[in-house]
N, C-alpha and C positions, 0 to 999 in steps of 0.2 A: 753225905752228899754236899757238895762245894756248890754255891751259890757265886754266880758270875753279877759282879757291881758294874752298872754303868755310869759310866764321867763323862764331865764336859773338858772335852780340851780343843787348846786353842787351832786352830785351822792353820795357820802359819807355823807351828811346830810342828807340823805332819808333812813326814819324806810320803814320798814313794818309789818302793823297788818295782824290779821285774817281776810283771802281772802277768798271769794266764794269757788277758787278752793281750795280741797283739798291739792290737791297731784302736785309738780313741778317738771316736769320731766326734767330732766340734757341734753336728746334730744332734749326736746321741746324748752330750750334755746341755744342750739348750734345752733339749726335752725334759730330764732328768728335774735341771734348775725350776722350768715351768711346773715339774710335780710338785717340787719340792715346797716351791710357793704358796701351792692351794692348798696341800695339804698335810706339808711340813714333813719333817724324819720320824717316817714310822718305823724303820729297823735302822739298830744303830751298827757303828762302822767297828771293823775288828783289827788290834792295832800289835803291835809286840814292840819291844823295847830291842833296840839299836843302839848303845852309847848310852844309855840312859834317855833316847829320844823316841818318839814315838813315827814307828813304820807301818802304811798302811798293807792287811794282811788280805780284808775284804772289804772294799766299800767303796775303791779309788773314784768311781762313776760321782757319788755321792759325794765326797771331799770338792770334787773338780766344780760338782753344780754348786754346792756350798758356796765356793769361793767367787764361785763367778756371782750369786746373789750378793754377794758382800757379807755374807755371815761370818762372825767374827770364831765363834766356836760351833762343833758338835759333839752330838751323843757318842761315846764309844765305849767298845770293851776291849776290855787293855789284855790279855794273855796273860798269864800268872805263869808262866814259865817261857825260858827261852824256847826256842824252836830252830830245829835242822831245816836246811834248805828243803829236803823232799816231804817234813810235814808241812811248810808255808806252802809248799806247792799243791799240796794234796788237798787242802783246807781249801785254796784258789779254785783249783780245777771241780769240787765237789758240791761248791757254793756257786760258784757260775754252771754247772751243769745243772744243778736242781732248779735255775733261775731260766734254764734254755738259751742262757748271755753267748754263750759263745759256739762259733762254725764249726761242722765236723773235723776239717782240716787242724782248726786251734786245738781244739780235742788231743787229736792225733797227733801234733808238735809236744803239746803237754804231758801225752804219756810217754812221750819219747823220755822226755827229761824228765818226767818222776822216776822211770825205770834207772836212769843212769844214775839219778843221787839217791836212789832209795837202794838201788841192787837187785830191785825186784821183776822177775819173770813175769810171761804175761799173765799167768794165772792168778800171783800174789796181786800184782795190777789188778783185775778185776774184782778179787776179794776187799782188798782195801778201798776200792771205791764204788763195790754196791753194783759194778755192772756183771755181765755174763762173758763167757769165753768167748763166744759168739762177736760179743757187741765188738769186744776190745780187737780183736783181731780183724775185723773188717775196718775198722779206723786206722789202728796200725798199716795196714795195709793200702791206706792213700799215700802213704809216704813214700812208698816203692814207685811212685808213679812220676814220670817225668816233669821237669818243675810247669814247663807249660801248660800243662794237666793238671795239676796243682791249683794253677791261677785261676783255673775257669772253674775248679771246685768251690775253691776261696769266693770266687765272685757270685756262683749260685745260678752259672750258664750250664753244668755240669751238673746234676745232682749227685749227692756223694755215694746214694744206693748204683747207681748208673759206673760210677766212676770205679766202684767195686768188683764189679762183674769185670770190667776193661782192666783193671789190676792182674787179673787170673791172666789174660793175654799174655806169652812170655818175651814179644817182638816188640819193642820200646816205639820202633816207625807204625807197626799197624795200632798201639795203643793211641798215637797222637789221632791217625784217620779215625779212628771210632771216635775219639772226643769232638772231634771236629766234628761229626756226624751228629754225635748227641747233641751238643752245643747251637748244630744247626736246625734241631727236631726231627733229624732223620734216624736216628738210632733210639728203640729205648733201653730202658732198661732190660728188659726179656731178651731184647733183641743182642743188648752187647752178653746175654747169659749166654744165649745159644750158639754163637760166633764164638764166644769164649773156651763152650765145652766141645764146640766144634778142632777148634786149635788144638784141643787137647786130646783128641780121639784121635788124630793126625799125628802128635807127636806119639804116641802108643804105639799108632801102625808103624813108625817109623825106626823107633829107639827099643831094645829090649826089655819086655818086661824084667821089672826090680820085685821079688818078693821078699827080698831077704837085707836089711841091713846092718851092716856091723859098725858102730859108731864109737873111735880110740878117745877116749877122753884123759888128761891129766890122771899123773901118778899111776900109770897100768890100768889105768880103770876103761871099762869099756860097757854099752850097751847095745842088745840086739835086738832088735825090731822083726820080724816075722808077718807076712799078712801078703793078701794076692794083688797084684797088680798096684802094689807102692805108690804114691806121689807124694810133694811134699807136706802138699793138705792132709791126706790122712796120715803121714807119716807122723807129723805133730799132731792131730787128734789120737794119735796110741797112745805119742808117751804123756799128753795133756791129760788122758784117761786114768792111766799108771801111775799119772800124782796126784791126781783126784783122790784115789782110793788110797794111796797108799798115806795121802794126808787123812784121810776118815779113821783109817787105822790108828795113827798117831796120836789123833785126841782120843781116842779109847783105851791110848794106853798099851797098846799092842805090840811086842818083841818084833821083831821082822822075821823070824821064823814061824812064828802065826800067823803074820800077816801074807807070807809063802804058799802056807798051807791054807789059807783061805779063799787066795789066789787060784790053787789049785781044786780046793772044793766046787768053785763054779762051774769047771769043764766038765765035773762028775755030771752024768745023766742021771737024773730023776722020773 
């Protein structure tokens, strides 16, 4: 087992790239600096090698209060291997999650971009970062939402549970009047639920039931989906399911002809 060394290095040889967070607020370090003061660097900052220069990977909060106290160096641990853009991200987003640093919205920016540089679905998403199918897909799911909506998530006139439910809405003009509503404390959360599954009992009466879908994917390949009255929430909980198991099978080592026939064992009545 590898033991991680901490060093002091200088505070003026420390870059920073593009961090999780956003936005750094000039309070949020005055405050940091005031910790820092009474009661110094109790965790130290996580850094990787750039050119041979030291970038920070977790800690920028800490660097910025650093600097503004006038301290000449801090504690850090330097990464014993290079790093791909989607682990520095993963490490950012994992360490300001477990700290509560950052808005659901940042959240949801940042698994956008894990997914593009890592390649990973949102299931792998949630694996590699400790949350639930659940969590990941309701965060992803602010992004679908008009940037106006956005802002008032971001700002915390919106709650992001609130803002979720209004997601489901598929009219981008009645999504703004709900936010407006919640924003103004006319809407809750239940409220934009029920309005939500209301739109949707309406698009049902409206549009033909889907039981059946056939989905052509690259190289001839194709997948069918089966189930009553379709949408695209459940549609992606079948096959989210379908990976589920068919990853359980995997680490056991299982043929896909077993994994077939095990498939098929379930439906047997007992």
């Amino acid at each position: 087992m590898s033991h991680e060394v901490i060093q002091y290095l200088e505070l003026k040889r420390i870059g920073f790239a593009l961090q999780v967070r956003r936005n750094v607020d000039d309070a949020v370090v005055q405050a940091m600096a005031a910790s820092l003061k009474v009661v110094g660097q109790l965790q130290p900052v996580r850094v990787r090698r750039v050119d041979n220069e030291p970038v920070v990977v977790d800690g920028e909060l800490r660097c910025r209060a650093a600097k503004l106290l006038g301290w000449d160096e801090i504690a850090a641990i330097i990464e014993g291997r290079e790093l791909c853009a989607a682990e520095v991200t993963q490490r950012q987003l994992i360490s300001n999650c477990q700290r509560k640093g950052l808005t659901p919205l940042e959240i949801a920016h940042v698994m956008e971009e894990l997914m593009r540089a890592s390649g990973w679905n949102a299931s792998e998403l949630a694996a590699g970062l400790g949350f639930s199918n659940a969590t990941v897909s309701r965060l992803l799911a602010l992004l679908s939402l008009p940037e106006t909506i956005q802002e008032k998530v971001q700002s915390g006139a919106v709650p992001a549970s609130t803002a979720y439910e209004i997601s489901k809405v598929a009219d981008p003009v009645k999504q703004v009047a709900m936010a407006r509503a919640a924003a103004n404390g006319d809407l809750t959360r239940d409220d934009a639920s029920a309005r939500a599954k209301r739109e949707r009992d309406c698009v049902t009466r409206t549009h033909p039931i889907v039981s059946r879908v056939k989905a052509m994917l690259d190289g001839d390949r194709s997948v069918t989906v089966c189930a009553p009255d379709l949408v695209m929430d459940s549609f992606i909980a079948v096959l989210e399911q379908l990976l589920g198991k068919a990853r359980k099978s995997k680490a056991k080592n299982l043929e896909l002809d077993v994994f077939v026939r095990s498939l098929r064992s379930e439906l047997q009545p007992r």
